[in-house]
NURO-286334 format. One line per field, with one value per residue: residue number from 1; x, z negated, y negated of N, C-alpha, C in turn. Coordinates in nm, 4 decimals, padded with zeros to 6 digits. Each point is the difference from the previous one (the first is absolute). Layout:
N
drenro	c(NUM; ...)
n_east	c(X; ...)
n_up	c(Z; ...)
n_north	c(Y; ...)
ca_east	c(X; ...)
ca_up	c(Z; ...)
ca_north	c(Y; ...)
c_east	c(X; ...)
c_up	c(Z; ...)
c_north	c(Y; ...)
REM end
This chain:
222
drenro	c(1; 2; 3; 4; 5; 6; 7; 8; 9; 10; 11; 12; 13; 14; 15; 16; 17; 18; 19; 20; 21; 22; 23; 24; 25; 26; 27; 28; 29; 30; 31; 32; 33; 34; 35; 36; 37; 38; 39; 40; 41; 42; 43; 44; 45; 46; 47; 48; 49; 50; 51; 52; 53; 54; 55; 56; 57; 58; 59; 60; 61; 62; 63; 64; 65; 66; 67; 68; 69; 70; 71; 72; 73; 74; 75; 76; 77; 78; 79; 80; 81; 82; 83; 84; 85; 86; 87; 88; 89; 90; 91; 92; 93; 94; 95; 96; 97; 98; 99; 100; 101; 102; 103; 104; 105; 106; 107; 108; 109; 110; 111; 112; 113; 114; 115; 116; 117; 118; 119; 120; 121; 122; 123; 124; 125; 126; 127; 128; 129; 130; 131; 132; 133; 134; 135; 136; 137; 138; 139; 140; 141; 142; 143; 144; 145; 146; 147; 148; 149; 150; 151; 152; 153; 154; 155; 156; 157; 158; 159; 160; 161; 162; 163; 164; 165; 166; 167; 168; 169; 170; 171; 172; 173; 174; 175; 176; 177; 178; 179; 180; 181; 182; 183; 184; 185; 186; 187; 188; 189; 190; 191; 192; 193; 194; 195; 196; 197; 198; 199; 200; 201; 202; 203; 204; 205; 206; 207; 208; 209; 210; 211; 212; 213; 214; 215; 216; 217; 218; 219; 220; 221; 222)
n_east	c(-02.8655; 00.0670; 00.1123; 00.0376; -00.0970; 00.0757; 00.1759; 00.0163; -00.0171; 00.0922; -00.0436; 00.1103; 00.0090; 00.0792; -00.0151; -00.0567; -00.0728; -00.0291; 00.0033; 00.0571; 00.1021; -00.0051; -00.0650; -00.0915; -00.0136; 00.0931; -00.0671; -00.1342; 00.0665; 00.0553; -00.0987; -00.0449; 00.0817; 00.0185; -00.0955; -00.0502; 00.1571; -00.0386; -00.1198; 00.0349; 00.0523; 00.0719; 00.0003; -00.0888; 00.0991; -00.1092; 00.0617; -00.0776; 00.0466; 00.0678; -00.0119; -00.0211; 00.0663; 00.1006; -00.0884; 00.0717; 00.0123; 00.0381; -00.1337; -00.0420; 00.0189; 00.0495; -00.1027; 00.0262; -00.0373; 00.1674; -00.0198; -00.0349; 00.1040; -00.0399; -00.1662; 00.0503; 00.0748; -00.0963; -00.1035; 00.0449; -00.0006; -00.1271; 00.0017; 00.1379; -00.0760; -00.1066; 00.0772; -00.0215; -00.1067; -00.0246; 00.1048; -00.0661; -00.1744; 00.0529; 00.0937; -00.0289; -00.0210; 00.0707; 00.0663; 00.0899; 00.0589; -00.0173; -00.0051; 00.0927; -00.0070; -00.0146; 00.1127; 00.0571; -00.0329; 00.0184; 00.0888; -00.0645; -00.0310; -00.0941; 00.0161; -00.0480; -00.0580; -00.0368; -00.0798; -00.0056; 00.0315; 00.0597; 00.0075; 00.0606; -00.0908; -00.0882; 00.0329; -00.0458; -00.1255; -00.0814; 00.1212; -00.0112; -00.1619; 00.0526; 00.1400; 00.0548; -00.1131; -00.0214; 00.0834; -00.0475; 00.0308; -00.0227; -00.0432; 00.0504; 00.0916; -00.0423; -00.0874; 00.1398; -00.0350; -00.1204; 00.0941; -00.0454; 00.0942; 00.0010; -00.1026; -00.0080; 00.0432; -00.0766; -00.0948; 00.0211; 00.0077; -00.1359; -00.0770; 00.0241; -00.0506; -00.1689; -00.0017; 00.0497; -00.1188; -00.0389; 00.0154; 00.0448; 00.0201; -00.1591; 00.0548; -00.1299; -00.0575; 00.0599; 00.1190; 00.0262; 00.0211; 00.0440; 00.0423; 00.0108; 00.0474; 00.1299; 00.0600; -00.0099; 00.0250; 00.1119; 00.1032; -00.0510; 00.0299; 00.1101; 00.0159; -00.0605; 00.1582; 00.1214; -00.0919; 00.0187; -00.0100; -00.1049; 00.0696; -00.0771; -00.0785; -00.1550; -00.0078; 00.1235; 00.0793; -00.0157; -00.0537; -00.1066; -00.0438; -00.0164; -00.0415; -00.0917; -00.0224; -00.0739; -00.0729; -00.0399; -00.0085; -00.0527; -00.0270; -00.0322; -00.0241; -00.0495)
n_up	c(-06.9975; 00.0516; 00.0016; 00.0710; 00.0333; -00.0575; 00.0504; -00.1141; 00.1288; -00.1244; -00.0364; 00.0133; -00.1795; 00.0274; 00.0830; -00.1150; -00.0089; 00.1159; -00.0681; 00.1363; -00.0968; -00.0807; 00.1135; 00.0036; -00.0344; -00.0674; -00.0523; 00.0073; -00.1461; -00.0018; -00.0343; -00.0776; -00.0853; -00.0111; -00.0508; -00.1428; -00.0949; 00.0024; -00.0209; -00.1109; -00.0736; -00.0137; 00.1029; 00.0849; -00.0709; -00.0859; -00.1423; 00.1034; 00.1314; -00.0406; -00.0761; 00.1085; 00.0443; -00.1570; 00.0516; 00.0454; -00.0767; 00.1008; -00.1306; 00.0122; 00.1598; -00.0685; -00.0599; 00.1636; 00.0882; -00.0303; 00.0881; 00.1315; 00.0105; -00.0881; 00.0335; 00.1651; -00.0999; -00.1511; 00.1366; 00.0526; -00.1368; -00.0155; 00.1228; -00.0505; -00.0776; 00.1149; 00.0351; -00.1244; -00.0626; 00.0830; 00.0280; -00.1264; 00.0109; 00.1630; -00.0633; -00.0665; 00.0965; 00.0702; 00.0697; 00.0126; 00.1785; -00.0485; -00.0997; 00.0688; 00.0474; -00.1333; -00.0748; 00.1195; -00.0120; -00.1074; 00.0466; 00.0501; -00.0480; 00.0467; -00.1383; -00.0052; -00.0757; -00.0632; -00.0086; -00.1146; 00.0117; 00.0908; 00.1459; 00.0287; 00.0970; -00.0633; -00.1153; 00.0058; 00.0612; -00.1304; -00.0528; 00.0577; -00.0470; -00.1335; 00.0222; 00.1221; -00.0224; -00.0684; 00.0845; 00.1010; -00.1105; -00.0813; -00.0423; 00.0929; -00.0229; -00.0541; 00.1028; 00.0636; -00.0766; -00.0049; 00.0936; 00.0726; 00.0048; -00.0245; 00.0683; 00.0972; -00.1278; -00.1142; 00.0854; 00.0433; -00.1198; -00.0393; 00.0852; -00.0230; -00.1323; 00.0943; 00.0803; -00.1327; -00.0680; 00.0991; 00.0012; -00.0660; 00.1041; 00.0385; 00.1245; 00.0386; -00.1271; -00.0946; 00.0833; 00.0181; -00.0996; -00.0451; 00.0736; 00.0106; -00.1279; 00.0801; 00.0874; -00.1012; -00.0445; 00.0320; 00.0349; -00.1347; -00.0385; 00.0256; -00.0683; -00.0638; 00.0177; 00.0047; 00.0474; 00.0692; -00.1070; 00.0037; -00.0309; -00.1264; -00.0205; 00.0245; 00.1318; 00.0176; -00.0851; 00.1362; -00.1144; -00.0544; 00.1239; 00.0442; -00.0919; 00.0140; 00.0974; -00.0562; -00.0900; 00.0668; 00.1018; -00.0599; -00.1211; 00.0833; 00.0238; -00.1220)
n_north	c(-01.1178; -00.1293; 00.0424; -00.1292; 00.0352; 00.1207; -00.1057; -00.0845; -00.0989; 00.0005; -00.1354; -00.1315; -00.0353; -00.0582; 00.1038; 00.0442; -00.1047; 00.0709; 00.1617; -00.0310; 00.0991; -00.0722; -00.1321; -00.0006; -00.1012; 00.0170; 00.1761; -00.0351; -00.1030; 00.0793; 00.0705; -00.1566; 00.0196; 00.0914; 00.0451; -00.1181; 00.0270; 00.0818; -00.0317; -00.0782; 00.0791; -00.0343; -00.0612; 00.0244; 00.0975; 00.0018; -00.0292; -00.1338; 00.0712; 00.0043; -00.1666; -00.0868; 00.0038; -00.0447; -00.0248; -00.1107; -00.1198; -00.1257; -00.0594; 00.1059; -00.0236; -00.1353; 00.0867; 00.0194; -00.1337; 00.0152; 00.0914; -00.0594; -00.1011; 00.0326; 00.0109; -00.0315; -00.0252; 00.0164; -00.0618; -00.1072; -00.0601; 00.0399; -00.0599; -00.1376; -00.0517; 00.0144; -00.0680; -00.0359; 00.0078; -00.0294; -00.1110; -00.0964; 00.0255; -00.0997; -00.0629; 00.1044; 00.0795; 00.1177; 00.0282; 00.0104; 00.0930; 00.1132; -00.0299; -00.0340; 00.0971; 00.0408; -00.0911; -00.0450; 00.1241; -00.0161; -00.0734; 00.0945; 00.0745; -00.0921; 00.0328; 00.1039; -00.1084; 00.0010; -00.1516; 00.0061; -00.0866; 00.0612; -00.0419; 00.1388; 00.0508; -00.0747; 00.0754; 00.0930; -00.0438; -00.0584; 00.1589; 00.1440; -00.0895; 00.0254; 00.1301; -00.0706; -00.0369; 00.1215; 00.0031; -00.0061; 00.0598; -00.0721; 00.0665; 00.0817; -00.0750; -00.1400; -00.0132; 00.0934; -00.1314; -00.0209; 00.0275; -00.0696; -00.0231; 00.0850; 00.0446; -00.0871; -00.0831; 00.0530; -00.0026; -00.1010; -00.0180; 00.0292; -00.0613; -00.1026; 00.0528; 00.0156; -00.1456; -00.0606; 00.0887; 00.0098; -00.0713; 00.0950; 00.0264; -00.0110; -00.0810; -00.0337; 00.0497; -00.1405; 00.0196; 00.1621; 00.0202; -00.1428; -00.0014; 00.1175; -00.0575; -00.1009; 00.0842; 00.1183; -00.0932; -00.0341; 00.1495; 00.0172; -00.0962; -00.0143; 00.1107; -00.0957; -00.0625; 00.0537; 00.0684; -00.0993; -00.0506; 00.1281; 00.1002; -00.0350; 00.1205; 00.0459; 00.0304; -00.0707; 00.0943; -00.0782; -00.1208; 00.0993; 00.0238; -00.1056; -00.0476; 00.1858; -00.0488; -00.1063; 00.0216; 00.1168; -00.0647; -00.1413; 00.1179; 00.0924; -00.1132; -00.0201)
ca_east	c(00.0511; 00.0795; 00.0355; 00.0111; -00.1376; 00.0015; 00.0671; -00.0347; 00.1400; 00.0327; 00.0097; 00.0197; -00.1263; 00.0328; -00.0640; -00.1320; -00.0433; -00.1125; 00.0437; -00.1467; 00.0017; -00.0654; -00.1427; -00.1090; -00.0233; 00.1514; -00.0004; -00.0821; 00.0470; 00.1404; -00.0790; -00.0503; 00.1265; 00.0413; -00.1035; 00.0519; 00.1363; 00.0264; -00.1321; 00.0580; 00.1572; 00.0171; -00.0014; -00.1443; -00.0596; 00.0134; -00.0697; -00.1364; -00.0020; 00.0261; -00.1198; -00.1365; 00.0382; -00.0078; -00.0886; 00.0398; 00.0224; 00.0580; 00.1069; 00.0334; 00.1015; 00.0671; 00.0044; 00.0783; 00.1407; -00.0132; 00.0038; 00.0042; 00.1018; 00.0324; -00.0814; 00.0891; 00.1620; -00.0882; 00.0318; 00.1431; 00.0341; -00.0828; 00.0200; 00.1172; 00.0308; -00.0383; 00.0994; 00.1568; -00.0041; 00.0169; 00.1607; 00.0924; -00.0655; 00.0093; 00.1197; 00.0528; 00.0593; 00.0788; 00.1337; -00.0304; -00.0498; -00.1313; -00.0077; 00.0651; -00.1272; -00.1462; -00.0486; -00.0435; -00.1330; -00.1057; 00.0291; 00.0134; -00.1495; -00.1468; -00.0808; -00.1791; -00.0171; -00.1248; 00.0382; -00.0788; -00.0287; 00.0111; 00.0249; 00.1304; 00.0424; 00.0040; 00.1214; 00.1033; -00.0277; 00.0532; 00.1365; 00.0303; -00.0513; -00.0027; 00.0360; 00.0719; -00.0063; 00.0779; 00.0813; 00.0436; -00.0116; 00.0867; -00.0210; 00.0499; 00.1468; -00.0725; -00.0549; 00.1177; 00.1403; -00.1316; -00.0325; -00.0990; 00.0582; 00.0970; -00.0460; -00.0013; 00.1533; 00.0046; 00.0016; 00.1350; 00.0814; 00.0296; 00.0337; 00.1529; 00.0550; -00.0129; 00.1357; 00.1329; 00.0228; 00.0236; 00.1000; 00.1572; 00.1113; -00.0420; 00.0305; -00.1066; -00.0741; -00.1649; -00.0495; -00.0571; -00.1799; -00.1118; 00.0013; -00.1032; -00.1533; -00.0761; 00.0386; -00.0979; -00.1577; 00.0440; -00.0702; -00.1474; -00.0219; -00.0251; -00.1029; -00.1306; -00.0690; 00.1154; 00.0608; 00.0899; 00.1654; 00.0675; -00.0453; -00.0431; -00.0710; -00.0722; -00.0183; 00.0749; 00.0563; 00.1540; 00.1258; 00.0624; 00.0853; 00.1211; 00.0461; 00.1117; 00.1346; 00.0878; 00.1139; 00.0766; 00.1000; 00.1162; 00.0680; 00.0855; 00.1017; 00.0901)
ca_up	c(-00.0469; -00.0480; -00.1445; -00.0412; -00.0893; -00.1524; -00.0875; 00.0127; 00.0552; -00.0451; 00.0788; -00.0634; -00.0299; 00.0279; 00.1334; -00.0469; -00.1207; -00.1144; 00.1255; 00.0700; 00.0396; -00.1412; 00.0027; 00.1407; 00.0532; 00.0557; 00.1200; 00.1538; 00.0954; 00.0407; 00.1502; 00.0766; 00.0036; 00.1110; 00.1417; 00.0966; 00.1109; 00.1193; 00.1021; 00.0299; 00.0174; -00.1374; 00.0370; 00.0094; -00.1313; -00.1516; -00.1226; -00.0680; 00.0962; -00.0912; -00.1143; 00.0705; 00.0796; -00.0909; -00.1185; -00.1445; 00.0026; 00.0063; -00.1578; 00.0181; 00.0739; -00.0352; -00.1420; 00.0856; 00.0656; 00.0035; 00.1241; 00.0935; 00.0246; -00.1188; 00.0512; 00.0576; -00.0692; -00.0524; 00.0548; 00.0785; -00.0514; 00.0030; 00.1249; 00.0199; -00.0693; 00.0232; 00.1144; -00.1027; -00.0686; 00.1045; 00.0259; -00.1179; 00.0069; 00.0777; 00.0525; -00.0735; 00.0530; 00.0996; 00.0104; -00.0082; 00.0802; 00.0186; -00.0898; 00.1260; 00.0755; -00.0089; -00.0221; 00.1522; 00.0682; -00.0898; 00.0451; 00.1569; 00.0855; -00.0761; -00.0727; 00.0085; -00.1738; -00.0384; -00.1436; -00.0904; 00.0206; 00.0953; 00.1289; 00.0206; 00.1668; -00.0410; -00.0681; 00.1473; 00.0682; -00.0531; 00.0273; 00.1477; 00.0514; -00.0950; -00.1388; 00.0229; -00.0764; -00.1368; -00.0113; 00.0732; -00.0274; -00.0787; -00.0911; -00.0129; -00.1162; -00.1568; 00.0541; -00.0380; -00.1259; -00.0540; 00.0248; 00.0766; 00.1502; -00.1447; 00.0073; 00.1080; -00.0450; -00.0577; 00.1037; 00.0674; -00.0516; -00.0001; 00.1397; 00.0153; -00.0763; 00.0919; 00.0950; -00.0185; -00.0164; 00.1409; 00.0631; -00.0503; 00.0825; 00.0558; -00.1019; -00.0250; 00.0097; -00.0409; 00.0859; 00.0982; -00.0352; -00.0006; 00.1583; -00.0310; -00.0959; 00.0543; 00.1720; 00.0599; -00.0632; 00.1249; 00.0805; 00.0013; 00.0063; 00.1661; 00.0526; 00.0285; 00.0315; 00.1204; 00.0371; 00.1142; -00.0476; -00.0912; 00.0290; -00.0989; 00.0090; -00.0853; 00.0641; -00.0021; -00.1031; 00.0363; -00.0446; -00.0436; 00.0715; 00.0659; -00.1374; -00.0587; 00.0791; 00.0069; -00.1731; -00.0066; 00.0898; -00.0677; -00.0911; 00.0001; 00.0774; -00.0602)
ca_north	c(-00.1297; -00.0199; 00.0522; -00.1220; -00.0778; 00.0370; -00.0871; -00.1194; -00.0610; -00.1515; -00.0882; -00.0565; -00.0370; -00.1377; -00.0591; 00.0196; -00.0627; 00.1084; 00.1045; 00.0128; 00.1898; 00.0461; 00.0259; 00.0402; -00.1273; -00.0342; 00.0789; -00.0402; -00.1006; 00.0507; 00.0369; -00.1068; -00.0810; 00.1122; -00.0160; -00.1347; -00.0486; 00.0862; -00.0424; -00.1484; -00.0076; -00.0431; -00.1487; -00.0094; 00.0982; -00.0434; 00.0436; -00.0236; 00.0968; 00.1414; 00.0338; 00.0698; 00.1704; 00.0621; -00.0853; -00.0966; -00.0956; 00.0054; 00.0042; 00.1220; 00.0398; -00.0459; 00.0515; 00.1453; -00.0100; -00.1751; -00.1069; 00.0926; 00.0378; 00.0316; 00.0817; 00.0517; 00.0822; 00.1203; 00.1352; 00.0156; 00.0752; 00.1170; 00.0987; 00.0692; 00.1191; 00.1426; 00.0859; 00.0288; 00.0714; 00.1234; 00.0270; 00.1057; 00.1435; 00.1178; -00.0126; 00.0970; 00.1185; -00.0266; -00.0414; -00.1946; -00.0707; 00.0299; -00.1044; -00.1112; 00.0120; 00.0466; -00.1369; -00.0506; 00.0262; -00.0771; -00.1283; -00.0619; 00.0761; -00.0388; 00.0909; 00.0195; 00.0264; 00.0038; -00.0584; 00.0054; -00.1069; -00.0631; 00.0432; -00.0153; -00.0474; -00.1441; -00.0441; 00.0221; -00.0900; -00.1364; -00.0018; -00.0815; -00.1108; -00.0948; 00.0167; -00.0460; -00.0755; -00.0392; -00.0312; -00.1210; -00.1701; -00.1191; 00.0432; 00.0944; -00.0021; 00.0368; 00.1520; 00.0337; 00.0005; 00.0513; 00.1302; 00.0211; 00.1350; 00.1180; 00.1279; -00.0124; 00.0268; 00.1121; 00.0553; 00.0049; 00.0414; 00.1581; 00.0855; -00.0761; 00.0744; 00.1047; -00.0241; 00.0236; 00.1475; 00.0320; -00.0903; -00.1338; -00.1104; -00.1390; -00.1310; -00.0404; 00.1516; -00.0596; -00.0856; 00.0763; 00.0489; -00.1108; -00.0090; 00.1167; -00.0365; -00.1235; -00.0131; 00.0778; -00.1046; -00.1469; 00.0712; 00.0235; -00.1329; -00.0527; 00.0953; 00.0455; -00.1506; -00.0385; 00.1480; 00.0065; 00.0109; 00.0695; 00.1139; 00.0899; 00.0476; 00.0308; 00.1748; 00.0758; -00.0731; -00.0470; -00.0416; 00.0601; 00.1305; -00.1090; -00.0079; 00.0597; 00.0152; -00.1438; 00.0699; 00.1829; 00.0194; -00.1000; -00.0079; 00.0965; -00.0691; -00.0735)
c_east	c(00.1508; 00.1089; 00.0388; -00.0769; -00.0344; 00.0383; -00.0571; 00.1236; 00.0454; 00.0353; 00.0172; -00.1331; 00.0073; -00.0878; -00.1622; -00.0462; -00.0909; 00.0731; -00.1760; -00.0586; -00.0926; -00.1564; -00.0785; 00.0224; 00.1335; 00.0493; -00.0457; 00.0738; 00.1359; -00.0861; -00.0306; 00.0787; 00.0489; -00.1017; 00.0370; 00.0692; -00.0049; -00.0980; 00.0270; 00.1373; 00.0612; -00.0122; -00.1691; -00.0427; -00.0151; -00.1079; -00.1321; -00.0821; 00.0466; -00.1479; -00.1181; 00.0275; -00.0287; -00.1506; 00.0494; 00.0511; 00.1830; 00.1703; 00.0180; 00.0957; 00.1211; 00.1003; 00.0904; 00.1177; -00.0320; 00.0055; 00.0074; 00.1549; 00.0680; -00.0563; 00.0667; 00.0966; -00.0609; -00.0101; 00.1074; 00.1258; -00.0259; 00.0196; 00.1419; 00.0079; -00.0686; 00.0789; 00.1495; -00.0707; -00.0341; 00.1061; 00.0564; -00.0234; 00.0496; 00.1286; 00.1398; 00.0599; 00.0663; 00.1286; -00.0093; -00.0759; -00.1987; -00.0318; -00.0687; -00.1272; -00.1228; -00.0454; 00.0059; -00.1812; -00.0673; 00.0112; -00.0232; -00.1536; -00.0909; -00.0448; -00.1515; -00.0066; -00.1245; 00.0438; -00.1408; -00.1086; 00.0066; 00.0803; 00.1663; 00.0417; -00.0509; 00.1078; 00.2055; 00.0034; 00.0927; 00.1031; 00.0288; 00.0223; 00.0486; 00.0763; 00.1347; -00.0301; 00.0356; 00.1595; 00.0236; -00.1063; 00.0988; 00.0227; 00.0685; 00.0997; -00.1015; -00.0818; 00.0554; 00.0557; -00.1129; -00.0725; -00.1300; 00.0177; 00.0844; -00.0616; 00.0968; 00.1754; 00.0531; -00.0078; 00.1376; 00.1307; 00.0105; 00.0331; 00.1910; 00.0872; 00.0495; 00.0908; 00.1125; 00.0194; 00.0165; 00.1310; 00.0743; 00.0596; -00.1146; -00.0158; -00.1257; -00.0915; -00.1578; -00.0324; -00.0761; -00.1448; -00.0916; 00.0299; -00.1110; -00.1755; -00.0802; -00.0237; -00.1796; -00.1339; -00.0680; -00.0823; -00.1379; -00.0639; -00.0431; -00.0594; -00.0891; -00.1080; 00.0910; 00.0374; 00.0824; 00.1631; 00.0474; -00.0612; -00.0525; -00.1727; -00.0822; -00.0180; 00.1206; 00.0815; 00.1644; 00.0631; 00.1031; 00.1319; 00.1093; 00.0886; 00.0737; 00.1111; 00.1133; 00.0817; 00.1073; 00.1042; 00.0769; 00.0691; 00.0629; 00.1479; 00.1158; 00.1133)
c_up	c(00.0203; -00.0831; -00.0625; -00.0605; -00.0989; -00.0801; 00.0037; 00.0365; -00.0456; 00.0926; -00.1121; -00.0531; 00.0352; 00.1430; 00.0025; -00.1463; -00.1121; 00.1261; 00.0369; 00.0167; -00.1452; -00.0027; 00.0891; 00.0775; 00.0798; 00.1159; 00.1036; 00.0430; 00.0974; 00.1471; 00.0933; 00.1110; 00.1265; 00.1545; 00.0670; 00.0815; 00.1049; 00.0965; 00.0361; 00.0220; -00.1289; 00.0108; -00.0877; -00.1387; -00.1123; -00.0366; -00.0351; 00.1303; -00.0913; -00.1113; 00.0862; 00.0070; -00.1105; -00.0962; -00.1511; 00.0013; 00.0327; -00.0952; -00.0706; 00.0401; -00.0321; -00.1508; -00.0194; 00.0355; 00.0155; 00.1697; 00.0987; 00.0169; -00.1248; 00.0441; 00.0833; -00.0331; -00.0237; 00.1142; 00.0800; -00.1483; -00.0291; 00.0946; -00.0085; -00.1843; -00.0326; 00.1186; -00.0612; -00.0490; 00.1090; 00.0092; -00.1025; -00.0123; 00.0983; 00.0376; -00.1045; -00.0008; 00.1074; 00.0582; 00.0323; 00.1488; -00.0316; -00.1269; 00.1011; 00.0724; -00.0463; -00.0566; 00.1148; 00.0051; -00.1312; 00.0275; 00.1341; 00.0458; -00.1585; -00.0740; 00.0267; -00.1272; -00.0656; -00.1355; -00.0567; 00.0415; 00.0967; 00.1326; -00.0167; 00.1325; 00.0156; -00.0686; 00.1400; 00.0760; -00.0190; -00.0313; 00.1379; 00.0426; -00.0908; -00.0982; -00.0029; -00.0381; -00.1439; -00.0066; 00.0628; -00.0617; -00.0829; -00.1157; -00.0360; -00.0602; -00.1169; -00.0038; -00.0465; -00.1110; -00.0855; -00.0151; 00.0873; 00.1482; -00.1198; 00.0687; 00.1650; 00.0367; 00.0032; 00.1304; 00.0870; -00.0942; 00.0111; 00.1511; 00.0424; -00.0625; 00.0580; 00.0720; -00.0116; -00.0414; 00.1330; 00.0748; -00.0891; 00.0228; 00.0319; -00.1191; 00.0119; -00.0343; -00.0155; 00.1747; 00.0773; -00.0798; 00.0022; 00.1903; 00.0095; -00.0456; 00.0487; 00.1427; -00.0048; -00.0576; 00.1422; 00.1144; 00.0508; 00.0158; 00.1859; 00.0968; -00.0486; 00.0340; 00.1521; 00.0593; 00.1421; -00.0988; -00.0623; 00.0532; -00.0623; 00.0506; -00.1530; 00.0083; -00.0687; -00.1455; 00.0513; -00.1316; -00.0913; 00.0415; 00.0283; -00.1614; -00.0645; 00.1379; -00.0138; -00.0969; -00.0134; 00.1379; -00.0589; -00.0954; 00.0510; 00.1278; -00.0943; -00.0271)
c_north	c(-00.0075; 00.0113; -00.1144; -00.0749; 00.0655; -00.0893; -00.1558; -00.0596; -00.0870; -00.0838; -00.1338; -00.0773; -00.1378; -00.0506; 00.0196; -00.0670; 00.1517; 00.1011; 00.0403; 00.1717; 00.0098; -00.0274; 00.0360; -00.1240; -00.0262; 00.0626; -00.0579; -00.1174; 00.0508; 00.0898; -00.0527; -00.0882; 00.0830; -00.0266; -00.1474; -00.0641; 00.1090; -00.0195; -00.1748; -00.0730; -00.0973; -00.1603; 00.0265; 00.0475; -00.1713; 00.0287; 00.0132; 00.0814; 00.1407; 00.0502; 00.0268; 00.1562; 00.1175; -00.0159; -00.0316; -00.1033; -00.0391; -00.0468; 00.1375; 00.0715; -00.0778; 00.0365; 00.1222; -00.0589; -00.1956; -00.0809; 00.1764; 00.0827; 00.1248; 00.1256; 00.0685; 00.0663; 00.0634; 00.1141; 00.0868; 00.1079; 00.1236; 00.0731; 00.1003; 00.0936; 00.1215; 00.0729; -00.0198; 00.1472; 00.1514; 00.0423; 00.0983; 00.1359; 00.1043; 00.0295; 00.0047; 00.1039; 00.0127; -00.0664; -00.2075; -00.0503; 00.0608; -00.1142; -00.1459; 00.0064; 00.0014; -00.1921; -00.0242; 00.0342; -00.0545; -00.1343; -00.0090; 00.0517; -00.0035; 00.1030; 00.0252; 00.0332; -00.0255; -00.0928; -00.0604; -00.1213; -00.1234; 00.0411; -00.0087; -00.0652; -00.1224; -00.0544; -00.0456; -00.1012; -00.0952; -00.0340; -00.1071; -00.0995; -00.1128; -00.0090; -00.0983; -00.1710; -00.0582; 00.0047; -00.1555; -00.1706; -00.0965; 00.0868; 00.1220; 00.0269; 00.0541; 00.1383; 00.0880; 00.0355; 00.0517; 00.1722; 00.0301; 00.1016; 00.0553; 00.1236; 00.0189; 00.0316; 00.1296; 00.1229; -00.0052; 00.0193; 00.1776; 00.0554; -00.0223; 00.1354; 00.1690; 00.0089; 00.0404; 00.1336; 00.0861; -00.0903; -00.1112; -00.1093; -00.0528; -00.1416; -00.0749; 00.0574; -00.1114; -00.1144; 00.0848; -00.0110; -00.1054; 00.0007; 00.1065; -00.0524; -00.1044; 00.0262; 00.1001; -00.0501; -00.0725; 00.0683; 00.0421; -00.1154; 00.0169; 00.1189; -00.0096; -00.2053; -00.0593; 00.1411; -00.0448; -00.0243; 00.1261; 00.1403; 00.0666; -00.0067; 00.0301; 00.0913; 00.1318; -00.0889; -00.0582; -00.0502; 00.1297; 00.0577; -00.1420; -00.0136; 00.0555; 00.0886; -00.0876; 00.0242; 00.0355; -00.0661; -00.0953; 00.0790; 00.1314; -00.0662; -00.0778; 00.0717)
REM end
């Protein structure tokens, strides 16, 4: 197992009407939920397609979450705060660039994890494919001021922190890492839907290796 799936991942109670980790039912809907947007994509995913899937009604699934989009953060949050809580577990020891390095490879190369309840490499997927949605709507200020991206924050705050513990003098430490968090999403993105724009591979783990060259040569240049 996991050593991550020992902890329960807080996640704000505000983006869940009921926490969908305390029942059986909530569980499958968050499985469901998983298999769907990732087999339909999130245009095609709803609710009363989820209750078939889950056997249950689709005033049920509502009793979890007040609208799809809400649904989405839930997991998109979940995703980034089981790779906070990796960060914190593994990246503790050691001088600051081995520190530096060992968050790059949790941020950059796909965990093989085993979770309780549902597909991590589905979970991944839908990163990829979808996580860039909850930011880009009307909504996102209030979003924001709400605390609904706070985990995602929290992530780049701490890696920024890494930064500046290895490299002082660099003067963008949160622009390098969201460039990093968003460029190697993007990447996979088009490797695996626009592979003539990009060089990343499935075969081989290119973004990693392009990413964290990209890092280490910007900041040991500053």
């Amino acid at each position: 197992m996991d050593l991550v799936d020992r902890f329960q991942i807080p996640i704000l109670e505000e983006i869940a009407v009921r926490n969908p980790q305390a029942t059986q039912l909530g569980q499958r809907i968050i499985e469901g939920s998983i298999l769907l947007i990732d087999e339909l994509g999130f245009e095609q995913f709803t609710f009363k397609k989820l209750a078939v899937a889950v056997g249950t009604t689709e005033a049920s699934v509502y009793r979890y979450f007040a609208n799809k989009h809400k649904l989405l953060l839930y997991l998109i949050n979940w995703y980034w705060g089981r790779l906070e809580c990796r960060l914190l577990l593994q990246t503790q020891g050691g001088n600051p660039k081995e520190r530096l390095t060992k968050a790059l490879e949790l941020l950059l190369i796909p965990q093989a994890t085993s979770l309780s309840f549902s597909n991590e490499k589905r979970l991944q997927r839908i990163v990829i494919h979808e996580a860039s949605k909850v930011f880009l709507t009307k909504a996102v200020d209030a979003d924001y001021q709400t605390g609904y991206h706070s985990i995602y924050l929290q992530i780049v705050q701490y890696i920024s922190e890494l930064v500046r513990t290895y490299q002082p003098r660099c003067k963008y430490p949160e622009m390098l890492v969201t460039t990093l968090l968003e460029g190697s999403l993007q990447q996979r993105f088009f490797g695996q839907h626009l592979p003539e724009v990009t060089n990343a591979s499935e075969q081989e783990d290119v973004v990693a290796v392009f990413y964290t060259q990209l890092f280490f040569s910007y900041l040991d240049h500053e």
